[in-house]
Kinemage of the C-alpha trace (Angstrom):
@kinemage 1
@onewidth
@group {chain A} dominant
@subgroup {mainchain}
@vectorlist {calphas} color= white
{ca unk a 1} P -17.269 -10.314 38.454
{ca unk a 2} L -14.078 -12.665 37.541
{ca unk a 3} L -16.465 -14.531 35.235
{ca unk a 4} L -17.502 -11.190 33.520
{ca unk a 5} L -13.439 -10.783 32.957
{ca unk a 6} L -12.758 -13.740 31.555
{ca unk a 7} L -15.052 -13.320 28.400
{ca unk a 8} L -13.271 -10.095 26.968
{ca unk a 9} L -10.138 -9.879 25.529
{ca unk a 10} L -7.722 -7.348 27.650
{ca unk a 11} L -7.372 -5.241 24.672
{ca unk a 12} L -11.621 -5.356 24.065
{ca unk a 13} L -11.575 -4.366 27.552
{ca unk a 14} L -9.111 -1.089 27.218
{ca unk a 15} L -11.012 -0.063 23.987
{ca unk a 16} L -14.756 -0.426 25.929
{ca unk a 17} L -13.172 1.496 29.472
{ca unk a 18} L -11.376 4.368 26.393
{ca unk a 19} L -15.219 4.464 25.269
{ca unk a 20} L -16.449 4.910 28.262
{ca unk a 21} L -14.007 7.619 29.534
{ca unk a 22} L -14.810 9.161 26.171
{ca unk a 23} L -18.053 9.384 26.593
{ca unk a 24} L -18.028 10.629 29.534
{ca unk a 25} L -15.703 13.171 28.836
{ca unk a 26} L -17.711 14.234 25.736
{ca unk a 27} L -21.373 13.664 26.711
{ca unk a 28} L -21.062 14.531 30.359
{ca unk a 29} L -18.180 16.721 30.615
{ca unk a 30} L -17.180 14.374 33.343
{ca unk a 31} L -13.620 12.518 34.120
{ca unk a 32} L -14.295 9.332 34.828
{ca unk a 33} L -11.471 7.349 36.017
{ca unk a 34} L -10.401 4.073 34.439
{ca unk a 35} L -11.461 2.067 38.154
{ca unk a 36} L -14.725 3.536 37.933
{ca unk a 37} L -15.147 2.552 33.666
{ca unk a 38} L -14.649 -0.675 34.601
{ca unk a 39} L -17.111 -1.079 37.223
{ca unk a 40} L -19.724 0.511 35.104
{ca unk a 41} L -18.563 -2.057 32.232
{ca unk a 42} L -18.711 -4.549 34.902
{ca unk a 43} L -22.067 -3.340 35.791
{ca unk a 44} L -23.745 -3.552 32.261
{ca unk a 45} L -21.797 -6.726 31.134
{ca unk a 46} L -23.230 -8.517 34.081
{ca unk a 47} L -26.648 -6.717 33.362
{ca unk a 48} L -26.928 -6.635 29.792
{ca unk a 49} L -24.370 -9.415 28.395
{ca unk a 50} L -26.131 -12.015 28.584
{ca unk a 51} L -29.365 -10.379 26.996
{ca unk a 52} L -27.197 -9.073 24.200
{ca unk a 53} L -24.842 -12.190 23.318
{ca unk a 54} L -28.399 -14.454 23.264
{ca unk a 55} L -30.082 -11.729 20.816
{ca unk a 56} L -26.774 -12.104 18.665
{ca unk a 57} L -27.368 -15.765 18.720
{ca unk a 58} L -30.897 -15.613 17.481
{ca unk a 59} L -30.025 -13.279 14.755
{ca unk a 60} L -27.001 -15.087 13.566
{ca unk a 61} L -29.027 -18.423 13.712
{ca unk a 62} L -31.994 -16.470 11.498
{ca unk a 63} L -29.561 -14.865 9.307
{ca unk a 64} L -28.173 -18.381 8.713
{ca unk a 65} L -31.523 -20.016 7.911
{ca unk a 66} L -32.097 -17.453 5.642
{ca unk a 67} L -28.635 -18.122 3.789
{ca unk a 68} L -29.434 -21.865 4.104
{ca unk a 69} L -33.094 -21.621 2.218
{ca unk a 70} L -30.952 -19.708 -0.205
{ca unk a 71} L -29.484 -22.442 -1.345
{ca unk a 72} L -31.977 -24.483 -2.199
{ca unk a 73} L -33.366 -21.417 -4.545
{ca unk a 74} L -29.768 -20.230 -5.952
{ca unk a 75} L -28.475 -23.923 -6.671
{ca unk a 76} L -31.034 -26.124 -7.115
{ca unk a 77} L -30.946 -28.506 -10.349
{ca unk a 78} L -33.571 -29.459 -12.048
{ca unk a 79} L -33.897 -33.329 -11.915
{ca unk a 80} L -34.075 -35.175 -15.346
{ca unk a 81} L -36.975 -37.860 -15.551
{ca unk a 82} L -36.711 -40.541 -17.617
């Protein structure tokens, strides 16, 4: 669970437990107290964090291919022959 603390910023973490007691409140018509957002955060960074950050990866790295074929198409010169 520490490592699961370390990767968020403290204010990322107060705006995801605010979200969550939100939601809660809004969805559920339930209080949820801050203790019990952060376990569930806990929960589902531990659970899903991993499988999120690595499909952010592969998205970044395809949106960067993308932009790097690009370049070849957007800046390409011609080459003079003699």
């Amino acid at each position: 669970m520490s490592a699961v603390r370390r990767r968020l910023s403290d204010e990322r973490r107060a705006e995801l437990r605010d979200g969550l007691i939100a939601l809660f409140a809004e969805d559920f018509d339930e209080e949820l107290s801050p203790f019990r957002a952060d376990a569930i955060l806990d929960h589902l960074l531990q659970h899903l964090g991993a499988t999120v950050y690595n499909q952010a990866i592969q998205d970044a790295r395809a949106w960067m291919a993308e932009k790097l074929a690009d370049l070849d198409v957007e800046f390409h010169e011609p080459e003079e022959r003699p």
